[in-house]
KOLNU-219395 format. One record per residue (C-alpha): residue number from 1; x, y, z. Coordinates in nm, 4 decimals, m for minus. Example, Ala and Ser with C-alpha at 12.3 -4.5 7.8 and 13.67 -1.06 7.14 Angstrom:
% residues 2
+-----+----------+----------+----------+
!   n !     east !    north !       up !
+-----+----------+----------+----------+
!   1 !   1.2300 !  m0.4500 !   0.7800 !
!   2 !   1.3670 !  m0.1060 !   0.7140 !
+-----+----------+----------+----------+
% end
This chain:
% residues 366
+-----+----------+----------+----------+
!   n !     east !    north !       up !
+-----+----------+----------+----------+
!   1 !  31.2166 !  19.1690 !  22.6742 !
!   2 !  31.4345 !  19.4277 !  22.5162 !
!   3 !  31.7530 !  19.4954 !  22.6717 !
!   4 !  31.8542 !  19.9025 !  22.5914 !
!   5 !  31.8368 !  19.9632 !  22.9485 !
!   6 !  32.1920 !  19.7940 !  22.9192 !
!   7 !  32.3076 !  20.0015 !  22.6230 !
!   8 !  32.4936 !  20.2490 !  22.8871 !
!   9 !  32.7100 !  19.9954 !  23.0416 !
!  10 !  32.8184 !  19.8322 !  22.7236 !
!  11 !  32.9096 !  20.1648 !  22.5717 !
!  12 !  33.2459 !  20.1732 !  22.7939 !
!  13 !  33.4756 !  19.9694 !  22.6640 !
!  14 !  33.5624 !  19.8756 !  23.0417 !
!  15 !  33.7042 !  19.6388 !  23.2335 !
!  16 !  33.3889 !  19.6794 !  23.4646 !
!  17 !  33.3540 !  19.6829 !  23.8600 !
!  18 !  33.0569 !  19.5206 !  23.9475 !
!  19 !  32.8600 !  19.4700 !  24.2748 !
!  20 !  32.5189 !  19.2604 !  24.3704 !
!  21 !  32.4141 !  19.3822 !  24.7320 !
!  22 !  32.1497 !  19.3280 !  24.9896 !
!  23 !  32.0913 !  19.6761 !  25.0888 !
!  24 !  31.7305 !  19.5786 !  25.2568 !
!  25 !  31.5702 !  19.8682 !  25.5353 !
!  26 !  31.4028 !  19.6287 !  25.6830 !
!  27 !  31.6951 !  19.5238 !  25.9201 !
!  28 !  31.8240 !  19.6416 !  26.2773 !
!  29 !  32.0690 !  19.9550 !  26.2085 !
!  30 !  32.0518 !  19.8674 !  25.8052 !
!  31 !  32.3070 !  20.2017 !  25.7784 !
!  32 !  32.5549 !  20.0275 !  25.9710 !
!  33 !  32.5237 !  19.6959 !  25.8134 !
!  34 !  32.5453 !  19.9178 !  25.4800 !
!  35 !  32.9206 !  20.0518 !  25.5987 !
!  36 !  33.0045 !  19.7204 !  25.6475 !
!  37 !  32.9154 !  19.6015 !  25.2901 !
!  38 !  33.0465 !  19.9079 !  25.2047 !
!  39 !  33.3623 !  19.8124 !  25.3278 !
!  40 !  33.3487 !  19.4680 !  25.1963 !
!  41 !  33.3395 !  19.5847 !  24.8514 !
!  42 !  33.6100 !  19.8345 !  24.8265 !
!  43 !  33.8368 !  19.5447 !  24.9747 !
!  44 !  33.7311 !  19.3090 !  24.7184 !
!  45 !  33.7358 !  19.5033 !  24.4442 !
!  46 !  34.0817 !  19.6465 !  24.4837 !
!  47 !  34.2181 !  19.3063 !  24.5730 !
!  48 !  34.1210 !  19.2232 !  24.2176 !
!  49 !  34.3167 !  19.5115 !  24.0741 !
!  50 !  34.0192 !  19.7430 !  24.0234 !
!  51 !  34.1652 !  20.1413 !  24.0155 !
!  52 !  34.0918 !  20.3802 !  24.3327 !
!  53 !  33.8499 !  20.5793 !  24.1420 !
!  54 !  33.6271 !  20.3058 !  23.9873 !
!  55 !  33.6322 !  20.1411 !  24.3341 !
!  56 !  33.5382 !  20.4619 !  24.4743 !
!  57 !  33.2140 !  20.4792 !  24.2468 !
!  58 !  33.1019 !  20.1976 !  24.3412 !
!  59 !  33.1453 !  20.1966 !  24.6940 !
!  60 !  32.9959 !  20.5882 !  24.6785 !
!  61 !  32.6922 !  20.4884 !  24.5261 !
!  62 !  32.6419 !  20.1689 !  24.7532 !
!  63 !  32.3810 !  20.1896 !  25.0153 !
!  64 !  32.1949 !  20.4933 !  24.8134 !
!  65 !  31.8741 !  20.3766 !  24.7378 !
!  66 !  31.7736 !  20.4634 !  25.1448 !
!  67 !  31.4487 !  20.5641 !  24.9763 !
!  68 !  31.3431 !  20.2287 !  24.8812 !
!  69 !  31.1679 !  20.0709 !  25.1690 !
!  70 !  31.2111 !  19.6860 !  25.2728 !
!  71 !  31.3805 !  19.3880 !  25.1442 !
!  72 !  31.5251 !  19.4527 !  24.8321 !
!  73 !  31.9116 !  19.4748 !  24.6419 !
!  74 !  32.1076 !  19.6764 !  24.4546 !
!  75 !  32.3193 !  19.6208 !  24.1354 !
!  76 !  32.6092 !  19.8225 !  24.0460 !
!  77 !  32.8341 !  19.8968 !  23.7682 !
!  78 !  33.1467 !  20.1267 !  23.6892 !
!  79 !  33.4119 !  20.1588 !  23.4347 !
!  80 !  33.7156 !  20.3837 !  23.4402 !
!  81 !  33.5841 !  20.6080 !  23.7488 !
!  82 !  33.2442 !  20.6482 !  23.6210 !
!  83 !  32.9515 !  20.4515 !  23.7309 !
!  84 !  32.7544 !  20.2950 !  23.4002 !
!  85 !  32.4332 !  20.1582 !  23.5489 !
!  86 !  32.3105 !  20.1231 !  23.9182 !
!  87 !  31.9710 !  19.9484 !  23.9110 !
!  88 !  31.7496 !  19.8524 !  24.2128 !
!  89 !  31.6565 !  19.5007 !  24.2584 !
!  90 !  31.3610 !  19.3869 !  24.3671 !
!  91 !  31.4629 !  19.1017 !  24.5443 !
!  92 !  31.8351 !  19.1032 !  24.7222 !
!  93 !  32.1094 !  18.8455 !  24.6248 !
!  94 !  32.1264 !  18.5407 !  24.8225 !
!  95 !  32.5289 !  18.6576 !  24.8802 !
!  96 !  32.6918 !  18.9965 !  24.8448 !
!  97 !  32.9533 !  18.9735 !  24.5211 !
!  98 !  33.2207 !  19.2769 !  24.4230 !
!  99 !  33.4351 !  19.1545 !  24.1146 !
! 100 !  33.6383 !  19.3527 !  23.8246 !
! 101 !  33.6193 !  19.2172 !  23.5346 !
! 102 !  33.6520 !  19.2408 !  23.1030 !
! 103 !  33.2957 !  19.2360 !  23.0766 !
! 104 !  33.0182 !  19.2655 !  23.3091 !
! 105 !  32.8116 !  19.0219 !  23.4063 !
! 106 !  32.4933 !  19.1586 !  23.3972 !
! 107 !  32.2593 !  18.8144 !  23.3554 !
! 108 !  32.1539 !  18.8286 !  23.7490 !
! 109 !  32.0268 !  19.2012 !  23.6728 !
! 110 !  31.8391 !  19.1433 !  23.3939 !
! 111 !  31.6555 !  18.7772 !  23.5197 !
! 112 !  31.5099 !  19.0221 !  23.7805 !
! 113 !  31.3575 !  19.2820 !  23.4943 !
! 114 !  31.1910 !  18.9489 !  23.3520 !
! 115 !  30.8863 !  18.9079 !  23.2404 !
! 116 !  30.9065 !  19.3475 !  23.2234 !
! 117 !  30.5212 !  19.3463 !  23.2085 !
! 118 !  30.4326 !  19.7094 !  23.1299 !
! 119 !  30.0930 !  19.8385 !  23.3369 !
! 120 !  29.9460 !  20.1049 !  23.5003 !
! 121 !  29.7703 !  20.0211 !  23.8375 !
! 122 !  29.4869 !  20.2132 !  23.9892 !
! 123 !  29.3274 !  20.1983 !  24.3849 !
! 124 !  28.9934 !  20.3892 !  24.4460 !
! 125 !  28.9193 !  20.4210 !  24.8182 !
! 126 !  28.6542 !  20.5727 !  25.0121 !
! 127 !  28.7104 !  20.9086 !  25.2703 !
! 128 !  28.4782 !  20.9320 !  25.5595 !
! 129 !  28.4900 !  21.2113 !  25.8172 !
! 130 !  28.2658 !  21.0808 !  26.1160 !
! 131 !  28.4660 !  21.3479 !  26.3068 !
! 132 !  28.3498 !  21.6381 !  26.1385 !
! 133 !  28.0556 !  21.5301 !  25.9394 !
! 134 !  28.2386 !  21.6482 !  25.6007 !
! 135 !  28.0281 !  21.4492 !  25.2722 !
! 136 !  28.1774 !  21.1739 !  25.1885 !
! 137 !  28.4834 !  21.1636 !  24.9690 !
! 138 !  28.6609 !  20.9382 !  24.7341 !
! 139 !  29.0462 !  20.9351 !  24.6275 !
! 140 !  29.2589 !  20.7569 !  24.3557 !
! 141 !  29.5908 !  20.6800 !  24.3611 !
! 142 !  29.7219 !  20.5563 !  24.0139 !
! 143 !  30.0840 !  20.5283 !  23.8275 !
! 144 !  30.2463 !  20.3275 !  23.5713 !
! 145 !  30.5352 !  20.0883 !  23.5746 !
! 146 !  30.7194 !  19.7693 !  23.4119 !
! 147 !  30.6533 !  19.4565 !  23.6367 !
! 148 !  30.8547 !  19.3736 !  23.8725 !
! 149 !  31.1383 !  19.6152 !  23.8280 !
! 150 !  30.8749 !  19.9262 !  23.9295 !
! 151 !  30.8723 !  19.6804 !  24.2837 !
! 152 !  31.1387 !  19.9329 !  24.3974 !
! 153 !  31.1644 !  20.1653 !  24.1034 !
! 154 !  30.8238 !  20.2999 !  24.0619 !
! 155 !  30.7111 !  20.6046 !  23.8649 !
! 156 !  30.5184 !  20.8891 !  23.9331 !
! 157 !  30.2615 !  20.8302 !  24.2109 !
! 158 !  29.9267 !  21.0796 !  24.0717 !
! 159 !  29.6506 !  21.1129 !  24.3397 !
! 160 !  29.3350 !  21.2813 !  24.3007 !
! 161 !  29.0134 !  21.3511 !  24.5650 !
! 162 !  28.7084 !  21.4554 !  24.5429 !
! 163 !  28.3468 !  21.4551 !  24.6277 !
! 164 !  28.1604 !  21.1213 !  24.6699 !
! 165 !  27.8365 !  21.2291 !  24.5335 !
! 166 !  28.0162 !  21.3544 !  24.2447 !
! 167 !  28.2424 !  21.0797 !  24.1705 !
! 168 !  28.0482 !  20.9790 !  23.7355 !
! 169 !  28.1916 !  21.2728 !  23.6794 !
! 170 !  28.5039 !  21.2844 !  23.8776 !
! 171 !  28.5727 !  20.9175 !  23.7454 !
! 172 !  28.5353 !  21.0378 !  23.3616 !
! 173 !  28.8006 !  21.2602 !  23.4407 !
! 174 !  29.0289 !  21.0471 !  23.6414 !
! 175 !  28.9484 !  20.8164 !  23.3624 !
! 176 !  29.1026 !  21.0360 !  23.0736 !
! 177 !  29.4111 !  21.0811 !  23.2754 !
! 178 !  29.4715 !  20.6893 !  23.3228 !
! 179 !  29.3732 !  20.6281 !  22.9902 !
! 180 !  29.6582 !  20.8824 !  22.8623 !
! 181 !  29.9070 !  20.7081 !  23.1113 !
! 182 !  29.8115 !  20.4327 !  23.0171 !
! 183 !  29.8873 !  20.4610 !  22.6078 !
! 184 !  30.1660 !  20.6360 !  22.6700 !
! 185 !  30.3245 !  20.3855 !  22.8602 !
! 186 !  30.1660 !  20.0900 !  22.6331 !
! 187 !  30.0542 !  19.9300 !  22.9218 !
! 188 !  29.9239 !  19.5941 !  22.8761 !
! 189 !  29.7369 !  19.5931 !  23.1956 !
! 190 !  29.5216 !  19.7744 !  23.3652 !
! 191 !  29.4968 !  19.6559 !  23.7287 !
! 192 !  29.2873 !  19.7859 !  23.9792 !
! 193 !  29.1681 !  19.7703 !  24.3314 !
! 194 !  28.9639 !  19.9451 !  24.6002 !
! 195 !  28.5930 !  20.0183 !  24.7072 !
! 196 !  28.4273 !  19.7816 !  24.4303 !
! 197 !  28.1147 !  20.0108 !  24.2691 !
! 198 !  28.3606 !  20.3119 !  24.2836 !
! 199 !  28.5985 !  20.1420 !  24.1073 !
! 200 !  28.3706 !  19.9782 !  23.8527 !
! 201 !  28.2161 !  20.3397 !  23.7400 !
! 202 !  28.5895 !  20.4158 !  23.6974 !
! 203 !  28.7039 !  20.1234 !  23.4692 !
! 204 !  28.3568 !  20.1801 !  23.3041 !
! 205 !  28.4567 !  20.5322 !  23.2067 !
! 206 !  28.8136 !  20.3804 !  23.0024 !
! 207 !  28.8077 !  20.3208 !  22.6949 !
! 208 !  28.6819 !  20.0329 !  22.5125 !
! 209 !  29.0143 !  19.8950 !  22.4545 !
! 210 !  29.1546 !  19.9679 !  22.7803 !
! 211 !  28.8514 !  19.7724 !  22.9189 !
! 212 !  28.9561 !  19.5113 !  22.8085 !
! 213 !  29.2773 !  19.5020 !  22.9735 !
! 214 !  29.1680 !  19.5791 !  23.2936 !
! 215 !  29.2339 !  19.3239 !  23.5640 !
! 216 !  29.0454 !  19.3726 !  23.9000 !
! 217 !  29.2171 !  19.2293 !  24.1643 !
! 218 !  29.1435 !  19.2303 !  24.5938 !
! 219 !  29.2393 !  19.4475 !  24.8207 !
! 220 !  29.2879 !  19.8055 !  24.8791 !
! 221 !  29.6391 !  19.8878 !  24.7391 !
! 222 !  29.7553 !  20.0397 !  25.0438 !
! 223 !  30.0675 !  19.9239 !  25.2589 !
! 224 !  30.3729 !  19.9696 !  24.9886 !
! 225 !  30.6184 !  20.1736 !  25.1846 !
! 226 !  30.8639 !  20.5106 !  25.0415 !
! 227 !  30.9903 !  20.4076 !  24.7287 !
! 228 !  30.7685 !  20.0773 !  24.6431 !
! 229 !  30.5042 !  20.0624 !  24.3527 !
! 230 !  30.0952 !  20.1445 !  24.4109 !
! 231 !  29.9803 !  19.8461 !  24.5096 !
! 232 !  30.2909 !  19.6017 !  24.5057 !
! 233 !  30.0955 !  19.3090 !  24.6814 !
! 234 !  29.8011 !  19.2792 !  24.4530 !
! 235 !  30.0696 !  19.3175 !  24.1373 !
! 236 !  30.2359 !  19.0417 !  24.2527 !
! 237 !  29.8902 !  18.8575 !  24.2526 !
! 238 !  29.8139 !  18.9263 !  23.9687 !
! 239 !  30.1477 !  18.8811 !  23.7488 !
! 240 !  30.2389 !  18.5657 !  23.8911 !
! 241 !  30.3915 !  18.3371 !  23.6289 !
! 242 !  30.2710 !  18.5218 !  23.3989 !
! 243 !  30.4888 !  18.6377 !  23.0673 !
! 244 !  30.4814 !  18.9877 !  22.9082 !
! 245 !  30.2410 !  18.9783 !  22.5603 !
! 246 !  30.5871 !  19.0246 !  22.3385 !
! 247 !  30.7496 !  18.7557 !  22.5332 !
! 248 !  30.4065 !  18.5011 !  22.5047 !
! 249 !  30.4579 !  18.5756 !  22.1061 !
! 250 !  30.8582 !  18.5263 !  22.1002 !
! 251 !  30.8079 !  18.2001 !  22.2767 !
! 252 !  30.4964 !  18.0830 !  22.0501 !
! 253 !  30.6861 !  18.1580 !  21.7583 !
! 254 !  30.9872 !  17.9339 !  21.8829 !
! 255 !  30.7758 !  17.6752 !  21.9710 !
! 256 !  30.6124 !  17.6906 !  21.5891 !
! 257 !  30.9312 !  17.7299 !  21.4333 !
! 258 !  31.1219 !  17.4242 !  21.6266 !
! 259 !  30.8157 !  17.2366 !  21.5232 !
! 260 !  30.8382 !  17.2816 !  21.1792 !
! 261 !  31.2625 !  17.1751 !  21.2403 !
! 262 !  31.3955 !  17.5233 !  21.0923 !
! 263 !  31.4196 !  17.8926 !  21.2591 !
! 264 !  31.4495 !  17.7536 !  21.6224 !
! 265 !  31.7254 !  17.6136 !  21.7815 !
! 266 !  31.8634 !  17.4517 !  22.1556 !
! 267 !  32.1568 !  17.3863 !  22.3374 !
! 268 !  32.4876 !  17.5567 !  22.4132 !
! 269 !  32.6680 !  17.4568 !  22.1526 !
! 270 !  32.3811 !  17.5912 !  21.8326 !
! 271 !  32.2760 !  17.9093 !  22.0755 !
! 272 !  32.6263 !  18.0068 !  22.0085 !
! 273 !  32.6843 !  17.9587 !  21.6478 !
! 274 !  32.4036 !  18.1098 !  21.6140 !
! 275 !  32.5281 !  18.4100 !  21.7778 !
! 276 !  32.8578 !  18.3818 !  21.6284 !
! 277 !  32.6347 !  18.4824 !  21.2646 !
! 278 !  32.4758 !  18.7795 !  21.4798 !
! 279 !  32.1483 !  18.5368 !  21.3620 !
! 280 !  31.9644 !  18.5904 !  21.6530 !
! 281 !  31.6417 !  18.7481 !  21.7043 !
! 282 !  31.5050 !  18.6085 !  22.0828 !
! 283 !  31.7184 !  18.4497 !  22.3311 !
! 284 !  31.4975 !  18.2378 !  22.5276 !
! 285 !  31.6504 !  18.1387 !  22.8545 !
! 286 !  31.5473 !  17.8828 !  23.1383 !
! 287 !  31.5172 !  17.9934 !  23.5285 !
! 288 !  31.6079 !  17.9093 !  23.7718 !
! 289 !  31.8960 !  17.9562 !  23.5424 !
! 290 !  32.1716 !  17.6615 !  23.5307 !
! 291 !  32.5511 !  17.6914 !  23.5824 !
! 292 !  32.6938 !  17.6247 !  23.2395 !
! 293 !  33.0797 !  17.6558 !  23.1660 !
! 294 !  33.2446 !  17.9194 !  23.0604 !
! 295 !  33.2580 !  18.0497 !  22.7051 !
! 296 !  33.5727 !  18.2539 !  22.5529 !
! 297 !  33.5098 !  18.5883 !  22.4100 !
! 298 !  33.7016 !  18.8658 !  22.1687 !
! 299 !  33.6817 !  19.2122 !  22.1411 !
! 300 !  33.3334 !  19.1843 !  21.9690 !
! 301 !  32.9725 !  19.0271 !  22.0546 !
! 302 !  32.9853 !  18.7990 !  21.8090 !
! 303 !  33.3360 !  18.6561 !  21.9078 !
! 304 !  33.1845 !  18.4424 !  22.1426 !
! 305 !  33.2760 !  18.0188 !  22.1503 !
! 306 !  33.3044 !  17.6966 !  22.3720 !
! 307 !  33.6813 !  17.6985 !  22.3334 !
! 308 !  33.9758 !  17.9221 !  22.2733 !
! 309 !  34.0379 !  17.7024 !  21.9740 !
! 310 !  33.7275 !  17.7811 !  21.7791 !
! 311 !  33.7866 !  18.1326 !  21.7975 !
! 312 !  34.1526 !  18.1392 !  21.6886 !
! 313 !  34.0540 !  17.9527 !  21.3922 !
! 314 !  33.8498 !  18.2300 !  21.2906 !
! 315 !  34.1312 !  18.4667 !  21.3436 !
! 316 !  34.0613 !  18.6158 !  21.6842 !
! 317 !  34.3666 !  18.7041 !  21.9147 !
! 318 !  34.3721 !  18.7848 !  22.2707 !
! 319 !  34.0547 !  18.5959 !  22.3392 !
! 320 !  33.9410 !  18.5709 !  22.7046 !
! 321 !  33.7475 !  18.2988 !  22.9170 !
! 322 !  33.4545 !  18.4253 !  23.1537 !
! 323 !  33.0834 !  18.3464 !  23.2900 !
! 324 !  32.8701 !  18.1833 !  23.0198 !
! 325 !  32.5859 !  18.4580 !  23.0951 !
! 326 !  32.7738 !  18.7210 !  23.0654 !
! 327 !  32.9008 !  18.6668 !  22.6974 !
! 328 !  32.5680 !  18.5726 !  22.5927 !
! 329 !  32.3857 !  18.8897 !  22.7303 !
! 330 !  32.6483 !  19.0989 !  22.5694 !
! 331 !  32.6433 !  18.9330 !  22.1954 !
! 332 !  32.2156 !  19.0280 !  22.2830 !
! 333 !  32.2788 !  19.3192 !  22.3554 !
! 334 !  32.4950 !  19.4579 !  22.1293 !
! 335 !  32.3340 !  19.2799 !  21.7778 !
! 336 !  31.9596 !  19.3901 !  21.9353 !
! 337 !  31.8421 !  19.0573 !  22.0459 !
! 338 !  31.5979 !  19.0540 !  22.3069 !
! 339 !  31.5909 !  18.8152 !  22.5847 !
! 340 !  31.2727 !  18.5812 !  22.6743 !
! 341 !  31.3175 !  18.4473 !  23.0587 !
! 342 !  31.0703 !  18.1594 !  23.0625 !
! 343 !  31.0331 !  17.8851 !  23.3718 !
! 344 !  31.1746 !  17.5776 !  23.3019 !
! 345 !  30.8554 !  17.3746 !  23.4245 !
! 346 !  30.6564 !  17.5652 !  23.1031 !
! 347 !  30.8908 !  17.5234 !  22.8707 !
! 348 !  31.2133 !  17.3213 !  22.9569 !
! 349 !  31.4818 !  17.3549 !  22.6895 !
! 350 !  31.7973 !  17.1876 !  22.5923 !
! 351 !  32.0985 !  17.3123 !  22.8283 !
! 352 !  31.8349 !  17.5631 !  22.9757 !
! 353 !  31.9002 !  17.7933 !  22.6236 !
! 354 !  31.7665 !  17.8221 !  22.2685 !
! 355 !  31.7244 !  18.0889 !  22.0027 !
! 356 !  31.4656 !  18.2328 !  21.8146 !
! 357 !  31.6597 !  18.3088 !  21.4632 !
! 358 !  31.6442 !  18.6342 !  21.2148 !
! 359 !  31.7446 !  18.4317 !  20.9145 !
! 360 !  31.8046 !  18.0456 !  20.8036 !
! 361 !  32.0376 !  18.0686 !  20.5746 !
! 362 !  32.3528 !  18.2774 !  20.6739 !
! 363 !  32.4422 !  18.3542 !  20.3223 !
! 364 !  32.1397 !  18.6131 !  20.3772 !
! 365 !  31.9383 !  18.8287 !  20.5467 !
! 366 !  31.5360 !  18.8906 !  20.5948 !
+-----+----------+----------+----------+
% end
């Protein structure tokens, strides 16, 4: 998974106020509870020393995302009265959290953007009017998205109708429009539901290549509320434990390269030294994800280490302890790693942590 949706936070050189909520609809009054999370995390925030008008940015654009039906959370993050990044999640925190700190800690964001599978998802259903005797009709709802942050940040909904008895035709054209949507959001996935022989002719008008990524899955693709992805229940189905393509090759390629004892390596103490050399191609990273320590960070992502020591030896001053996850996804981040969030029960790794690396030697470079 590749990480430049964080680029915007990490290009303030903060410190950061960041907030996790549960700002869920589907609660009694959810606009009062809101005020009184609201309220929560101005408190917190300026007990830790955060200024009026980055606490005020926060708390401002807490609660906003009324458009997004049902359970789901929000992440927030400001800098210097500005907010950097405010990014639904699909699935609230287990417990509210408002802190200020040197650098954000962005790792429970980003877990929740794993595996980022990108698709486009289709649902052909069939219009009767036994009222009025109208002909038959058909419609198609269809849009495109990155699994399973679309769950509550979806794109563009397109929806088309037209004449039963017309619908080869119809369905070539509907057809050329996913196809377009779907290449130009290289989807990987093509799922679709709905009234079965209408939505064969339609998958049978893609083309060949898009075929073959089609994935038909039950039901009708109806029921996701304002602001929830086309057909969020039979996604869900049909992503289940299941990895993006790019993150199926980072982690085959790690699993080749430990193999062979060279390009690969696990644990804390090497994912770090390997990030210290800005060696890093693919961090691959256990969930659920384990408490580690913290590490101690400079001024730059590579100045990251297990001890204030280490870092003083190589000449760095001022150095800082703070949440293990947080260093790491900022040393990714800023030398263009990309991240690889893989179960533990598929692939269980030393300390929960191991790199895929550019380079073997650190004397040089691919």
């Amino acid at each position: 998974m590749k990480l430049t949706f964080l680029d915007p936070v990490y290009a303030s050189p903060g410190p950061y106020a960041c907030a996790y909520l549960d700002t869920s609809r589907d609660v009694d009054d959810p606009e009062t509870a809101m005020g009184l999370r609201r309220r929560h995390v101005r408190e917190e925030l300026a007990g830790q020393g955060a200024d009026t008008a980055t606490v005020a940015a926060v708390a401002g654009a807490a609660g906003a995302d009324r458009r997004v039906a049902g359970r789901h959370g929000q992440a927030i993050f400001a800098s210097h009265g500005h907010l950097v990044l405010v990014d639904e999640l699909p699935e609230p925190p287990a417990h509210d959290a408002a802190r200020f700190t040197r650098l954000p800690d962005v790792l429970p964001l980003v877990v929740q953007h794993a595996p980022d599978i990108p698709y486009t998802a289709a649902a052909v259903h069939r219009v009767t009017h036994a009222d009025t005797g109208a002909p038959e009709e058909l419609e198609v709802d269809f849009q495109a998205g990155r699994w399973p942050s679309s769950m509550v940040s979806p794109g563009v909904r397109h929806h088309r109708r037209g004449p039963a008895d017309q619908w080869p035709r119809g369905a070539a054209r509907i057809a050329a429009e996913l196809a377009e949507l779907a290449y130009g959001s290289d989807a990987e996935a093509i799922v679709v539901s709905g009234t079965p022989w209408a939505r064969n002719v339609l998958v049978n008008r893609l083309p060949r290549q898009l075929r073959e990524r089609v994935v038909a899955v039950a039901g009708d693709g109806r029921g996701a509320g304002p602001g929830r992805a086309l057909m969020e229940r039979e996604l869900e189905a049909a992503f289940r434990g299941r990895l993006s393509a790019r993150d199926r090759a980072r982690m085959e390629t790690f699993l080749a390269q430990r193999a062979r004892g060279g390009g690969a390596v696990e644990g804390m103490a090497d994912v770090v030294a390997a990030l210290q050399r800005g060696q890093v191609s693919a961090l691959l990273l256990n969930t659920p994800v384990q408490f580690w320590g913290p590490l101690w960070t400079g001024s730059e992502p590579t100045e990251i280490a297990l001890s204030p020591a280490e870092l003083e030896s190589f000449g760095v001053l001022g150095c800082q302890e703070g949440p293990a996850g947080a260093a790491l996804i900022r040393a990714l981040v800023r030398t263009g790693a990309e991240l690889v969030v893989v179960p533990r029960r598929e692939l269980p790794l030393e300390e929960g942590v191991g790199v895929l690396l550019r380079y073997t030697d650190p004397g040089t470079r691919p």
